[in-house]
N, C-alpha and C positions, 0 to 999 in steps of 0.2 A: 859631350861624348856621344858617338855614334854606336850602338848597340846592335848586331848584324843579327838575322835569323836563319839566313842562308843554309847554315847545318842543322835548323830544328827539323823534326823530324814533319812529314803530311804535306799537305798538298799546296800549304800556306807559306809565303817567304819573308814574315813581315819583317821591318828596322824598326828604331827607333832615336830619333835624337833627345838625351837626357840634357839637360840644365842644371845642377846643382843646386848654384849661384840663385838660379831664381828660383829651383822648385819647381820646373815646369818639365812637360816632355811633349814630343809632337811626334806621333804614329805616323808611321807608312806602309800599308799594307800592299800586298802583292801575292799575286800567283806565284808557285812553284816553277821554273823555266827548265824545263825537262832538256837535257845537254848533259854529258858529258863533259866538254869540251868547258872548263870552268877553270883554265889555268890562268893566275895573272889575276883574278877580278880583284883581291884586295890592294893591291898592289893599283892594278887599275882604277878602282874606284877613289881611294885615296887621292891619288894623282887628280882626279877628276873635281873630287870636292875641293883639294886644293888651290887651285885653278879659279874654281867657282868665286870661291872666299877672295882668291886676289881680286878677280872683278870686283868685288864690292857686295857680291852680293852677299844677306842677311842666311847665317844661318841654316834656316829652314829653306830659304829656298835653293841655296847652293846644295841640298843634300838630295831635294826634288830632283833640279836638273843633273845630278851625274848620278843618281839612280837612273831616272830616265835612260839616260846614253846608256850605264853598264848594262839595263835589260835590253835597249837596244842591241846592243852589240852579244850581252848571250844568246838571243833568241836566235840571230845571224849566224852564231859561231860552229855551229855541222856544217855553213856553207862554206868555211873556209877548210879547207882539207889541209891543214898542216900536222907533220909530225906523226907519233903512236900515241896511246893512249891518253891520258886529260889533257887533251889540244887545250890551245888559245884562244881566249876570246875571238871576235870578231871587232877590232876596234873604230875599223874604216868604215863598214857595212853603211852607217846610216850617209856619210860623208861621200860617199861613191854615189847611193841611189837617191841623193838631193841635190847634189853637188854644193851643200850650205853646210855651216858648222853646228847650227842649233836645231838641240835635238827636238822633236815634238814632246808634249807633255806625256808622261806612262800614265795608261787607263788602269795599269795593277792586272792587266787579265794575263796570264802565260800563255804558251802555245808558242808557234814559230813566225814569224816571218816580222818586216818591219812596222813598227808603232805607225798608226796613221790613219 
């Protein structure tokens, strides 16, 4: 089970992926990504770790990389001017200015622009 923090409250956005089964959990901490524009992300993240799991990947790391992309694409998301109030992510952002699919790893720092 993925555990979000995204509504706790300070400057911190940590997750957490829980394990029952084993008893284990694996922390991900992260900056706060100051936006607005936050509509879509469970919805998008899901999809993403989805995704991840099909590839094969383990877990912990499918949870790494579409973290990654989703703060990617938050940090991007005031560059996309769609709509009124809690716009959408930015889901393209990192895929336009690499023109590659795979996201760079998240350092966890907030602020704007892309991971790199």
């Amino acid at each position: 089970m993925l555990v979000k923090g995204g509504h706790l409250p300070g400057d911190e956005a940590p997750d957490a992926l829980i394990d029952t089964a084993a008893g284990t959990h694996t922390e991900f901490p992260g900056a706060r990504i100051r936006t607005e524009n936050t509509h879509g992300t469970g919805c998008s993240l899901s999809a993403a770790l989805a995704t991840r799991l099909a590839r094969g990947d383990d877990p912990a790391t499918a949870v790494r990389a579409a973290r990654a992309w989703l703060r990617e694409s938050l940090r991007a998301a005031d560059d996309l001017d769609v709509g009124r109030g809690h716009g959408p992510i930015h889901p393209f952002a990192g895929l336009w200015a690499r023109g590659g699919v795979e996201t760079p790893a998240d350092t966890g720092r907030g602020g704007r622009g892309l991971v790199g």
